[in-house]
One Martini backbone bead per residue (centre of mass of N, CA, C, O) as a GRO file, in nm:
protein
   90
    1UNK     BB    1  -2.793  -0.649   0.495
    2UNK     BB    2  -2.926  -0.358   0.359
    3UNK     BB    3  -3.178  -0.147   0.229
    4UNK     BB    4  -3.119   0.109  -0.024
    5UNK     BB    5  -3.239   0.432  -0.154
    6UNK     BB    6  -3.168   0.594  -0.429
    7UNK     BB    7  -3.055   0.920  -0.618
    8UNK     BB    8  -2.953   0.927  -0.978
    9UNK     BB    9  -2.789   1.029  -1.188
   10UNK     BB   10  -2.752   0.945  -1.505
   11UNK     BB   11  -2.468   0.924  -1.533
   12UNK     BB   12  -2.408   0.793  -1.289
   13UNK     BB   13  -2.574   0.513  -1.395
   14UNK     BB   14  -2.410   0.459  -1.637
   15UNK     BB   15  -2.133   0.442  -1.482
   16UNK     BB   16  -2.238   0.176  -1.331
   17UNK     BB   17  -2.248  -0.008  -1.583
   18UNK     BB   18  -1.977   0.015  -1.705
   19UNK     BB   19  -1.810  -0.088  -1.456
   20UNK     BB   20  -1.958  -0.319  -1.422
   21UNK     BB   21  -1.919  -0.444  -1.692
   22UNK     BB   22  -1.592  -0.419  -1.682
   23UNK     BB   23  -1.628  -0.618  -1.395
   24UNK     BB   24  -1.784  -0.843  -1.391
   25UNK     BB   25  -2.064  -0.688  -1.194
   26UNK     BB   26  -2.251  -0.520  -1.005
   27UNK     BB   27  -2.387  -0.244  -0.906
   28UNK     BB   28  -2.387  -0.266  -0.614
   29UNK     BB   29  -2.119  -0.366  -0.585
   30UNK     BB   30  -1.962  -0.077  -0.695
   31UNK     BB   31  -2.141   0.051  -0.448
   32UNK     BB   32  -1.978  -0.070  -0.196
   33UNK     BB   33  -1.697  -0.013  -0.299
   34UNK     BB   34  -1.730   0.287  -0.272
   35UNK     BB   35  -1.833   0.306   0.012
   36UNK     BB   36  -1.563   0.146   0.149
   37UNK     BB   37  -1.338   0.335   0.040
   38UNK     BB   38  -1.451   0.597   0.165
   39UNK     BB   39  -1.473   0.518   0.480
   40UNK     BB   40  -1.147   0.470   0.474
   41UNK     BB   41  -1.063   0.787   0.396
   42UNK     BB   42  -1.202   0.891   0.655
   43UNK     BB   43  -1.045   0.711   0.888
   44UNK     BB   44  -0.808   0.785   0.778
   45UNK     BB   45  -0.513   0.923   0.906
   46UNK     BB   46  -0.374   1.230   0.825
   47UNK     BB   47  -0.087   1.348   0.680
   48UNK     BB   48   0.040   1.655   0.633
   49UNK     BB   49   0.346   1.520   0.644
   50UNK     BB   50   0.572   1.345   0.562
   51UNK     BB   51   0.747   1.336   0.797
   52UNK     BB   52   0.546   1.215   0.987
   53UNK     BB   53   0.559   0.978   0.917
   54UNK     BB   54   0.670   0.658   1.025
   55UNK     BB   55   0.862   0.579   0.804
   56UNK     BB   56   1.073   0.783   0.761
   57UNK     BB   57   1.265   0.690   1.026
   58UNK     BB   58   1.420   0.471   0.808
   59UNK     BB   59   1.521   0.629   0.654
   60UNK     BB   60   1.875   0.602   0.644
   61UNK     BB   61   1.933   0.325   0.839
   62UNK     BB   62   2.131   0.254   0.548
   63UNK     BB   63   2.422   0.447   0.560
   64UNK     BB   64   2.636   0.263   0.629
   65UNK     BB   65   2.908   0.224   0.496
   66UNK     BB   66   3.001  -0.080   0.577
   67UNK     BB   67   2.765  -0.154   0.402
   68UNK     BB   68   2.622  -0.276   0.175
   69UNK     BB   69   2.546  -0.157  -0.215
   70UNK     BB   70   2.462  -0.448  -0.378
   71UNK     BB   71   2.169  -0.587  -0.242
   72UNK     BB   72   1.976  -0.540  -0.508
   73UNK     BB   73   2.210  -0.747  -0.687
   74UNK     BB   74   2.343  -0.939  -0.449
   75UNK     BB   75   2.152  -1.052  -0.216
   76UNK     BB   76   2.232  -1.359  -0.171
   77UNK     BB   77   2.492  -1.274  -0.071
   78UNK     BB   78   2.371  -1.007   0.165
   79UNK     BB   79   2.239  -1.231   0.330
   80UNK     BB   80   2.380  -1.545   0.266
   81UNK     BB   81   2.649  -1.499   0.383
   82UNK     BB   82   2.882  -1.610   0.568
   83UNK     BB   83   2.997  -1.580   0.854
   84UNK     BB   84   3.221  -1.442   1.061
   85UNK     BB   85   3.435  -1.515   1.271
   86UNK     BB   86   3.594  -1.462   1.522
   87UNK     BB   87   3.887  -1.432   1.656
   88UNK     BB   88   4.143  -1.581   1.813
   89UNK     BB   89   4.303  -1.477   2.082
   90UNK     BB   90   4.660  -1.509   2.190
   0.00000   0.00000   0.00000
């Protein structure tokens, strides 16, 4: 870890007193969170529109009608319900 000596605006170091008293931890440490996070949101790759998101093509992957529709209610029985043998022709 390095030391470095920055220059705060009075309200600036109020405020991280503040946010340091309410998380009951020190202003360095909520000045390390708040530049982690800031470098997390520089870094991560943004996505101008949602359709891209890659999880979207998820969406309606489970539309198909013979699926249950009760499965946030019913979870149990269409998770664990036994499986149904195929029947043997004969």
């Amino acid at each position: 870890m390095e030391r470095k000596q920055i220059y705060l605006a009075d309200e600036q170091e109020e405020a991280l007193k503040r946010i340091a008293y309410e998380e009951h931890t020190s202003v360095s440490q909520v000045i390390r969170d708040a530049v982690a996070a800031y470098i997390v949101d520089r870094e991560e790759p943004k996505i101008a529109d949602a359709e891209e998101h890659p999880l979207w093509g998820i969406i309606g992957a489970a539309s198909d009608p013979t699926l249950p529709t009760n499965g946030s209610v019913a979870h149990d029985e269409v998770v664990y319900r036994p499986r149904r043998r195929p029947r043997k022709q004969t």
